[in-house]
C-alpha positions as CSV (number, residue, x, y, z in Angstrom):
1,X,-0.8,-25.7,-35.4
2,X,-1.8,-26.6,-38.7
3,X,1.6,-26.9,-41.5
4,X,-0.1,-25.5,-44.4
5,X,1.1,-21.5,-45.1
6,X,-0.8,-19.4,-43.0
7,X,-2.0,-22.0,-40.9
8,X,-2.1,-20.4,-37.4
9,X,-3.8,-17.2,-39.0
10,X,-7.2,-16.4,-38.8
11,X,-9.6,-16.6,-41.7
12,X,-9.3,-12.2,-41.8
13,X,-5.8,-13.1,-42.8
14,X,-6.1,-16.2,-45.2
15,X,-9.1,-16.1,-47.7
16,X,-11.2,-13.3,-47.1
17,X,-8.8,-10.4,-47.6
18,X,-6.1,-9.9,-50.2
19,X,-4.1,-6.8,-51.2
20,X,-5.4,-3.9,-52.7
21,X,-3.7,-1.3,-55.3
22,X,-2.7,0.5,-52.1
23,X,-0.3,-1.0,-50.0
24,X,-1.6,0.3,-46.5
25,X,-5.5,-1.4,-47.3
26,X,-6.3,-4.6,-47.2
27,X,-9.4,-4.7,-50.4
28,X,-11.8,-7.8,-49.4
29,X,-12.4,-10.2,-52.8
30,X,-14.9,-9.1,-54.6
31,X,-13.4,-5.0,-55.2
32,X,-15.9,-3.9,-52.1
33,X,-13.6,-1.0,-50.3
34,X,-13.5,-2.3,-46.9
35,X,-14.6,-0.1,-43.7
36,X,-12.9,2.4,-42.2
37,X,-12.1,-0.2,-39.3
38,X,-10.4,-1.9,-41.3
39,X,-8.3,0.1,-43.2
40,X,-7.2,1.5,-39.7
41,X,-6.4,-1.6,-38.2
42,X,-5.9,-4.3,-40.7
43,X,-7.9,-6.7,-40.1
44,X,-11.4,-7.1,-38.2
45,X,-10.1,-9.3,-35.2
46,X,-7.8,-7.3,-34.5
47,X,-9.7,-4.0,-34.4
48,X,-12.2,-5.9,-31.4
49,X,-9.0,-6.9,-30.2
50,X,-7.4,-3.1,-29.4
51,X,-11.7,-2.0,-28.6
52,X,-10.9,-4.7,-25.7
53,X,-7.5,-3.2,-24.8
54,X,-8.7,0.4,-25.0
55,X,-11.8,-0.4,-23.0
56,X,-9.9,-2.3,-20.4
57,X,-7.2,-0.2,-20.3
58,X,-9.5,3.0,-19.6
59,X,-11.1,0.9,-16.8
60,X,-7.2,0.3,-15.6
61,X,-6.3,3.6,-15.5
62,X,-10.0,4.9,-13.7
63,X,-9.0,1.8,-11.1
64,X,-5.9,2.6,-10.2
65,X,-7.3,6.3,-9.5
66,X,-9.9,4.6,-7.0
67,X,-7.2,2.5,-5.4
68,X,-4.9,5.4,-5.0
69,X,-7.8,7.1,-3.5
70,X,-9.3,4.6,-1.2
71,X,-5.5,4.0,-0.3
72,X,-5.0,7.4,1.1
73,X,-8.7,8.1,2.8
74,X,-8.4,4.6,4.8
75,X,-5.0,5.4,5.9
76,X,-5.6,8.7,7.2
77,X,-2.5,9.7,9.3
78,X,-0.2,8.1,7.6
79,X,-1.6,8.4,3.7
80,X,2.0,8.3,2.3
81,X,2.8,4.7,3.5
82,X,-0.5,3.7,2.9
83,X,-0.5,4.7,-1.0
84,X,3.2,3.4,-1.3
85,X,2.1,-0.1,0.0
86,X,-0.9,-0.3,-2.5
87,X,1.4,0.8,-5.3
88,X,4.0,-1.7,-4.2
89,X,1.5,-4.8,-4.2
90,X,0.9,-3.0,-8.0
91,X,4.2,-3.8,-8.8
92,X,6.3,-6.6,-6.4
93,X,4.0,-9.5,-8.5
94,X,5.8,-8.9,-12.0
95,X,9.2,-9.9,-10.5
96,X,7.9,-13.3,-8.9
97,X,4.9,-14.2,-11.2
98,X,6.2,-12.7,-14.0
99,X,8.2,-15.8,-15.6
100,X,5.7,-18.0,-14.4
101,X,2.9,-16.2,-16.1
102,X,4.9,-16.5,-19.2
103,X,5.0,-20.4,-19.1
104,X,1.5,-20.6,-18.5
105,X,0.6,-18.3,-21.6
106,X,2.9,-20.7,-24.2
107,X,1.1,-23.7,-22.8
108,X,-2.8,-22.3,-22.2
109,X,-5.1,-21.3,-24.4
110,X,-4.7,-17.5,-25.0
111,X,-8.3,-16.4,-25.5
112,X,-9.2,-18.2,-22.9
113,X,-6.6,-16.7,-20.5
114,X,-7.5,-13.4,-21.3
115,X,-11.5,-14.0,-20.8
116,X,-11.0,-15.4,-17.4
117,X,-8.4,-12.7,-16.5
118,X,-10.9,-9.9,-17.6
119,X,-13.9,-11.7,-15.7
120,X,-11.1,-12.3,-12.5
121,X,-10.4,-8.7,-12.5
122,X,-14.0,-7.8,-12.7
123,X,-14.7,-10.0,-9.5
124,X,-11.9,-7.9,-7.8
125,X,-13.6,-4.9,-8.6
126,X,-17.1,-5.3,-7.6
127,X,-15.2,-6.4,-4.3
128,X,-13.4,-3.5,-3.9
129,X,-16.2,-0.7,-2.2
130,X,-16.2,-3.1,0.5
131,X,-12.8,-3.1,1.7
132,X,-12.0,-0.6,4.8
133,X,-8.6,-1.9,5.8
134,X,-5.0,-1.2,4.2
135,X,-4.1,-5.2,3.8
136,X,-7.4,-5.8,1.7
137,X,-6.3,-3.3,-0.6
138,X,-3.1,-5.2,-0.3
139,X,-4.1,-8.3,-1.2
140,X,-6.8,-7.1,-4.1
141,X,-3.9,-5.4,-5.9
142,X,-1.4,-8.5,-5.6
143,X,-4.7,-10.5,-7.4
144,X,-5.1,-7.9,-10.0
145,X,-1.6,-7.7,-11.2
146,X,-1.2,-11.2,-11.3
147,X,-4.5,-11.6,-13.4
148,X,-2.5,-8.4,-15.3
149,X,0.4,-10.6,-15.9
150,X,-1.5,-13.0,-17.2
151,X,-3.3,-10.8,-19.5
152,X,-0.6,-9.2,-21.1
153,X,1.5,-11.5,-22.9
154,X,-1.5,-13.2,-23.8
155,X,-2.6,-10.3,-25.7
156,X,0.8,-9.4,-27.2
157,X,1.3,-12.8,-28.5
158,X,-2.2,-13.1,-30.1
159,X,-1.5,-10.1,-32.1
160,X,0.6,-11.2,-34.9
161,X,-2.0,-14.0,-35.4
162,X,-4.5,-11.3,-35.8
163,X,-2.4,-9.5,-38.2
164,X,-0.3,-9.5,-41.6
165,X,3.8,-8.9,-40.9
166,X,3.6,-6.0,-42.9
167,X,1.2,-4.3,-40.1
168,X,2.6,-4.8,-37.2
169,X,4.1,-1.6,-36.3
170,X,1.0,0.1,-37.1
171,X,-0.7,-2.4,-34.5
172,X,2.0,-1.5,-31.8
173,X,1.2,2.4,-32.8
174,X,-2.1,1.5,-31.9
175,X,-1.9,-0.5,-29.1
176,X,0.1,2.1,-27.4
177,X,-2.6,4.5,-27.7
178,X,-4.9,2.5,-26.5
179,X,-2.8,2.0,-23.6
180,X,-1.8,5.2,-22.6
181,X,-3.9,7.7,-24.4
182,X,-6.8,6.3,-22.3
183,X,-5.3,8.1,-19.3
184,X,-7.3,11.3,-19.4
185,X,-10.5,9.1,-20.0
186,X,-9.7,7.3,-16.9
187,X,-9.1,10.6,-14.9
188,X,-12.0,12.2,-16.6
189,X,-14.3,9.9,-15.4
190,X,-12.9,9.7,-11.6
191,X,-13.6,13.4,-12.2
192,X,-17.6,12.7,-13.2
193,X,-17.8,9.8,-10.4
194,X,-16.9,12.6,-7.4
195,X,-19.6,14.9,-8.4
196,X,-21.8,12.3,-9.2
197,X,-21.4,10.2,-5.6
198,X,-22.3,14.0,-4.3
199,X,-24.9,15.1,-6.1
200,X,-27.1,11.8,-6.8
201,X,-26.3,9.2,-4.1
202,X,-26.8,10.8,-0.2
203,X,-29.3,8.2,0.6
204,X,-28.7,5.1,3.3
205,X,-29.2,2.6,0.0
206,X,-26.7,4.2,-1.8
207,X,-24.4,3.9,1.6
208,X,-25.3,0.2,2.1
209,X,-24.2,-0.1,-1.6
210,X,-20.8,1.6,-1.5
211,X,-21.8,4.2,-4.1
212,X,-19.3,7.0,-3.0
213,X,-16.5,8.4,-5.8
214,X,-14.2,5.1,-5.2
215,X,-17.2,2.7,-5.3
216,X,-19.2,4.3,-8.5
217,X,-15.2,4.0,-10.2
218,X,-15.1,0.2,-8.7
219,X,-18.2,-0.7,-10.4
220,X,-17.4,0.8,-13.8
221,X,-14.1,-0.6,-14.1
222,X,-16.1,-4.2,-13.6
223,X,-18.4,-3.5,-16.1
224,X,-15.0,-2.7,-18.9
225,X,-13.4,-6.0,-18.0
226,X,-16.8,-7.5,-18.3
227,X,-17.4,-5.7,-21.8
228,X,-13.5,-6.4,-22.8
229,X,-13.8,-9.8,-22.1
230,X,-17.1,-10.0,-24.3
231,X,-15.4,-8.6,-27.4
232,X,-12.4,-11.2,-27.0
233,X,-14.5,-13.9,-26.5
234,X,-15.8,-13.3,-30.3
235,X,-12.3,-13.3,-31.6
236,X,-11.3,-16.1,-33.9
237,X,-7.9,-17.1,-32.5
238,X,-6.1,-19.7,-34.3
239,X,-6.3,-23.1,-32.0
240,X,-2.8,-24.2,-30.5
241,X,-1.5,-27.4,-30.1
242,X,-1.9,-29.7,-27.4
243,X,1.1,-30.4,-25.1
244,X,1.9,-33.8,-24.2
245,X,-0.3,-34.9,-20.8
246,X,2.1,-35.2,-18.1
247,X,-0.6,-36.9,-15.8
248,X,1.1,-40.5,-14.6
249,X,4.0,-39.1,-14.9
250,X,6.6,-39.1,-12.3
251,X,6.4,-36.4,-10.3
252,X,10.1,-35.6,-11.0
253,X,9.4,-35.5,-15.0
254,X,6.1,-33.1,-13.8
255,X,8.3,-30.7,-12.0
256,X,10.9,-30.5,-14.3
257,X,8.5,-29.6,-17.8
258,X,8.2,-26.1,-16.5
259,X,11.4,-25.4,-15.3
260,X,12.5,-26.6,-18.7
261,X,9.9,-24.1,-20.2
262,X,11.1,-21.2,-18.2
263,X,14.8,-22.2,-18.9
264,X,14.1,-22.1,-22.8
265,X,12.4,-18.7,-22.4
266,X,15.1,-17.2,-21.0
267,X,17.8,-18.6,-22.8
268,X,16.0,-17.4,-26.1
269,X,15.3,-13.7,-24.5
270,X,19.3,-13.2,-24.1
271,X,20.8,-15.5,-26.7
272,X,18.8,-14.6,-29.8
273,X,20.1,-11.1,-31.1
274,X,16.9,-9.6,-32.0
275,X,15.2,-10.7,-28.4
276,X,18.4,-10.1,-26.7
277,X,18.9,-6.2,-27.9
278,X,15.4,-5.2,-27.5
279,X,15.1,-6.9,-23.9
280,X,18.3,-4.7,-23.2
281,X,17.8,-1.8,-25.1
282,X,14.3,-1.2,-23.7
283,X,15.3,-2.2,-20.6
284,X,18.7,0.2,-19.3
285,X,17.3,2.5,-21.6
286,X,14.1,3.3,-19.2
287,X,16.8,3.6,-16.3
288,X,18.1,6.4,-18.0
289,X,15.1,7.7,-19.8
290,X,12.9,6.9,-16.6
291,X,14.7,9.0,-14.3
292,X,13.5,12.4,-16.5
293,X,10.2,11.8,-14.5
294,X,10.7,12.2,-10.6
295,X,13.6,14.6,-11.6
296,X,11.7,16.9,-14.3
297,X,10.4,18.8,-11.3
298,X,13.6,19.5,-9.6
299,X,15.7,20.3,-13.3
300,X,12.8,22.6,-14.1
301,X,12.6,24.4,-10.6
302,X,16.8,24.3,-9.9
303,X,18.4,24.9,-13.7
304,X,15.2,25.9,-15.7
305,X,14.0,28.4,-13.1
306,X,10.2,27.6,-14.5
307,X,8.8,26.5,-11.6
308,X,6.1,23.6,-11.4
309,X,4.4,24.9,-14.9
310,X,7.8,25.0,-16.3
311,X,7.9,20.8,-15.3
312,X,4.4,21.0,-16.8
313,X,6.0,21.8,-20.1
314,X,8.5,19.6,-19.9
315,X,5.7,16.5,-19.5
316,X,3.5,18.1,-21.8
317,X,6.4,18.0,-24.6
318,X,7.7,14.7,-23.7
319,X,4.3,13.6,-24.1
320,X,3.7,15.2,-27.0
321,X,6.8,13.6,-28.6
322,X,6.3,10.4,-27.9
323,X,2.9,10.5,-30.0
324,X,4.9,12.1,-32.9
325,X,7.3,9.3,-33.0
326,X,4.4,6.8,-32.8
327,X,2.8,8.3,-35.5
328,X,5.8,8.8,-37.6
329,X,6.9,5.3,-37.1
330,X,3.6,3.8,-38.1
331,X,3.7,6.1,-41.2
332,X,7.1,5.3,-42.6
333,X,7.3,1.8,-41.5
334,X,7.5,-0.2,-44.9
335,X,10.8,2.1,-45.5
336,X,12.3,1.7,-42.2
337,X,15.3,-0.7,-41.2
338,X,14.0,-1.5,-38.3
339,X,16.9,-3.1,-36.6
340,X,18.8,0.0,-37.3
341,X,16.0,2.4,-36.0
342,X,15.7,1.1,-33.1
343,X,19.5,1.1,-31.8
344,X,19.9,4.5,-33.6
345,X,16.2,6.0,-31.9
346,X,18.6,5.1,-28.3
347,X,21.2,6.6,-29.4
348,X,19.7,9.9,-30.2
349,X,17.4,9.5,-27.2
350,X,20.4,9.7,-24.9
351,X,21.7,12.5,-27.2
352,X,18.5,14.3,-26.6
353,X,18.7,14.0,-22.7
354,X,22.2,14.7,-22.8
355,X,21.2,18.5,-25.0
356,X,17.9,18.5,-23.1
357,X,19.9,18.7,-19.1
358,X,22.9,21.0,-20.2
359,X,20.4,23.6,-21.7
360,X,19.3,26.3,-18.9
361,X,16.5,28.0,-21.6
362,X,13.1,26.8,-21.0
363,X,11.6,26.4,-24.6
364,X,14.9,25.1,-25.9
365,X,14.8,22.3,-22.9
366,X,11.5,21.6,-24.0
367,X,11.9,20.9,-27.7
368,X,15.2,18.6,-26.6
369,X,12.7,16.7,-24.7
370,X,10.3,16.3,-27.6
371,X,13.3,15.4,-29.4
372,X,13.6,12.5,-26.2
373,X,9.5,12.1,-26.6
374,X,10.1,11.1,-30.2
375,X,12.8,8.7,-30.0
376,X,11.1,6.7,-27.2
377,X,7.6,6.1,-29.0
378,X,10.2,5.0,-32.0
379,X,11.9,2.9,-29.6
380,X,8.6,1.0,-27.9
381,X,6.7,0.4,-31.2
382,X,10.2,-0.6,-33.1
383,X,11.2,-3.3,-30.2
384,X,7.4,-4.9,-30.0
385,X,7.2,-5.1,-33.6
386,X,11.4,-6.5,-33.7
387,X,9.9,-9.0,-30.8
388,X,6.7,-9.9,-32.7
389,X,8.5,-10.8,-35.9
390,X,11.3,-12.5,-34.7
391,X,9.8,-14.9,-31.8
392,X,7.8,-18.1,-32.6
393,X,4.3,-18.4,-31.3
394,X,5.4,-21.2,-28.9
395,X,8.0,-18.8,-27.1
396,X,6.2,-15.4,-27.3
397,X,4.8,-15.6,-23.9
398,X,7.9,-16.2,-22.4
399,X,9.7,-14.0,-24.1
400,X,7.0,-10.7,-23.6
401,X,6.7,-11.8,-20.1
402,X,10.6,-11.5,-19.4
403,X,10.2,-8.0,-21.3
404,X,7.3,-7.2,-19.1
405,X,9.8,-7.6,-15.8
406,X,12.0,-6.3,-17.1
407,X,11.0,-3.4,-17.9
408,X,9.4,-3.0,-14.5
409,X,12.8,-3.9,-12.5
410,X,14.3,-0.9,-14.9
411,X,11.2,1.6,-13.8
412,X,11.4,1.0,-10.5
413,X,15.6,1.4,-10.2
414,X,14.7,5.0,-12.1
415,X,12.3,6.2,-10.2
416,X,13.9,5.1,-6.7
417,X,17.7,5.1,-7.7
418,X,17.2,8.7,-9.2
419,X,16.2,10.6,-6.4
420,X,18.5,9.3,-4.3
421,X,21.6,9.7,-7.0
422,X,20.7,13.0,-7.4
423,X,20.8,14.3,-3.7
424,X,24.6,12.5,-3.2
425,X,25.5,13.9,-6.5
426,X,24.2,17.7,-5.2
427,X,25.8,17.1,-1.5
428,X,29.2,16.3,-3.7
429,X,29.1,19.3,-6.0
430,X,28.6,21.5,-2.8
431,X,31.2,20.6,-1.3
432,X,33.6,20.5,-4.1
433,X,32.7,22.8,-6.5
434,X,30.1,24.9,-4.7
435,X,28.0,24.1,-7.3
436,X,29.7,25.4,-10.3
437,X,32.4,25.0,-12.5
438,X,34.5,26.6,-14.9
439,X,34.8,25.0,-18.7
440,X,36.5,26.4,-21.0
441,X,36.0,30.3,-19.8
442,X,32.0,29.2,-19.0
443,X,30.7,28.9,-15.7
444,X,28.3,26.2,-15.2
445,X,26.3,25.1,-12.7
446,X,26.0,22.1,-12.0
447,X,23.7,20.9,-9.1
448,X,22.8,17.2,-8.3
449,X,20.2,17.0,-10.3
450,X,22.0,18.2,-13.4
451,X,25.0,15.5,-13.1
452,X,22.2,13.0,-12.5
453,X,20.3,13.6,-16.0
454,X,24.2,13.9,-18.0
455,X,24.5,10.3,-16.1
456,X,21.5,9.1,-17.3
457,X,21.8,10.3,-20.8
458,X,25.4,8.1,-20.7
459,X,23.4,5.1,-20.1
460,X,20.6,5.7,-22.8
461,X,23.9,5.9,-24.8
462,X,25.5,3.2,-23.8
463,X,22.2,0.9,-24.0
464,X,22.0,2.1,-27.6
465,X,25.9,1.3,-28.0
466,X,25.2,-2.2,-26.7
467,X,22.2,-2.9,-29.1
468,X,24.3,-2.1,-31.9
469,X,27.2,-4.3,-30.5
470,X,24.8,-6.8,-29.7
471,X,22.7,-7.2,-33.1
472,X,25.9,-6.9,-34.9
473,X,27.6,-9.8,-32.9
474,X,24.7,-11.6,-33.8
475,X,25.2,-10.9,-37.6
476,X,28.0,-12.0,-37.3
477,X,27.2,-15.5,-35.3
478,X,24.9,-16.1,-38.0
479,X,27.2,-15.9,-40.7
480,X,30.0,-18.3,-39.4
């Protein structure tokens, strides 16, 4: 990486572009107002860069439909297991390869990993409509996530390369749009793929080719990692310095290099104070914030007495939310602390759960869940950006990689430790309350799943507690 200032930016970010009377526009020399790409997005490179993601992503979310689908028509009889093993391939990878798949970001070229990744992925696809057994979907989910894994921190540590410091929570806004608002798309086009397997493809070619509803979604998803991986390949990333050639090297001194890599990842994920907070704040605060999911439906049935529409409102607003406090977070960051927003967005998140579960009024559930929705899109743009900032571009890989299992570890605890906490919890307030107690004159009621979501509001709170322990122990580190 070159010394000079602004050495490992692209040219967008050096020469061409300089600031504008408005703060939020980057003006090109010369006084020509720039494009509407670019006053979105910053800087050209990275407006390919989220086109990749979004197009990707859509092709992610249209695959995992397929899978899903394939999953449960091979394993007729017993579709339940089936799925649940494909989905587990989806996620067992992140805790193995995860750290590994770090290292091998901070030491390969990123563009590069991503292109091959997107064209590896692709390959998986197009092999997909041929699979007819439960273990091939296995195995073509373990290769996707890993080429996943890969992907990821590749992408989140090019970004602040692509862009100026003072746009990086915008970027995180947008990058979380582009991966989860390309949900519907996804589902959309599963939708256009069924009727189109029936109504254009009953012929033996079109059998011989795989072109039912899973196959036609196969071969589209292909064709976005193939498109995604043309637009990064005309990126101009920023080229990284060579490590030192290990080759003659002792095999000891060879095995020990990455060790020593993944050792220095972690060490700087939970000894820095701005890595070490958002690792743990994002991370016991989707344990608590998580378990809203599998439970909604139970709270909304049980306490709400709303039925499945009534959980349907509940999503819809949480949803809803979370796009607010994207938005309102890319709008007012150049006046946000964002150290301070982050732990106090956990805080009130927990808060919000905490109103949200003790409320038995359907509307006023639902706009204490927006209030949750809000706080968490603060909370996910606020720790990338925190992480982008803080971490050097030789440790970013590591660091988002340890995120990225983290953060899966914490998922998968919600959505498996919830259910299960929350039929002990009901089988304990049956037998020794019958359901209900009396505060303070009030009879509540309080079934399992009730005490489950005031349990998981107390660790949202706590997580936020910690962060502000944390970042202010770290203050305080610095100073002496």
């Amino acid at each position: 990486m070159s010394d000079s200032p602004g050495g490992d930016k692209p040219p967008e970010l050096r020469d061409e572009f300089v600031l504008g009377d408005e703060p939020s526009l980057l003006i090109p020399e010369g006084g020509d107002r720039p494009g509407l790409h670019v006053r979105m997005f910053s800087t050209p490179e990275f407006f390919r860069l989220w086109l990749a993601q979004v197009v990707s992503a859509t092709g992610d979310w249209l695959g995992l439909l397929a899978i899903s689908l394939l999953a449960i028509r091979i394993g007729a009889g017993s579709e339940g297991a089936a799925l649940s093993l494909v989905l587990a391939a989806r996620i067992a990878p992140g805790f193995f390869f995860g750290p590994i798949a770090g290292v091998l970001v901070d030491r390969w070229d990123r563009k590069r990993v991503m292109i091959v990744s997107d064209v590896g992925r692709a390959l998986v696809m197009l092999s997909l409509p041929f699979v007819d057994t439960i273990w091939g979907l296995v195995i073509a989910s373990l290769i996707l996530e890993a080429f996943t894994m890969l992907w990821s921190p590749a992408k989140e540590a090019s970004v602040p390369n692509l862009v100026p410091e003072e746009y990086l929570t915008t970027a995180n806004s947008l990058s979380i749009l582009a991966a989860y608002g390309t949900f519907p798309v996804g589902a959309g086009l599963m939708v256009l793929f069924g009727r189109l397997s029936t109504a254009l493809f009953s012929s033996s070619w079109a059998d011989n080719l795989q072109l039912h509803e899973e196959g036609l979604a196969f071969y589209a998803n292909a064709l976005t990692f193939l498109v995604a991986a043309g637009l990064i390949f005309t990126l101009h990333l920023p080229h990284r310095t060579k490590r030192k050639s290990l080759v003659g090297e002792p095999l000891r001194a060879r095995l020990a290099d990455p060790i020593a890599d993944l050792r220095e990842g972690w060490q700087f994920a939970f000894a820095n104070p701005v890595a070490r907070t958002v690792n743990m704040g994002l991370a016991t605060g989707l344990i608590g914030g998580g378990m809203l999911v599998p439970l909604g439906a139970v709270y909304a049935t049980e306490v709400l007495g709303a039925g499945e529409s009534g959980y349907g409102f509940l999503i819809t607003a949480l949803g809803l939310g979370v796009a607010a406090g994207v938005a309102l977070v890319s709008w007012a960051q150049r006046h946000l602390p964002k150290t301070r927003m982050f732990t106090w967005s956990l805080i009130m998140a927990g808060m919000f759960l905490l109103a949200s579960s003790s409320i038995s009024q359907i509307h006023l559930s639902a706009a204490m869940t927006f209030g949750i929705g809000i706080c968490a899109g603060s909370v996910y743009v606020l720790g990338f950006t925190l992480l982008h900032e803080s971490v050097t571009d030789e440790l970013r890989g590591r660091i988002f990689s340890t995120l990225y299992v983290l953060v899966r570890m914490c998922v998968l605890i919600a959505l498996v430790v919830g259910p299960l906490l929350e039929e002990l919890l009901d089988r304990f307030s049956k037998r020794f309350w019958d359901r209900h107690i009396n505060l303070f004159g009030w009879e509540v009621f309080v079934p399992g799943v009730r005490l489950t979501l005031w349990l998981a509001a107390l660790i949202m709170l706590g997580s936020g507690l910690i962060a502000v322990v944390s970042l202010r122990a770290g203050a305080e580190g610095e100073k002496t």
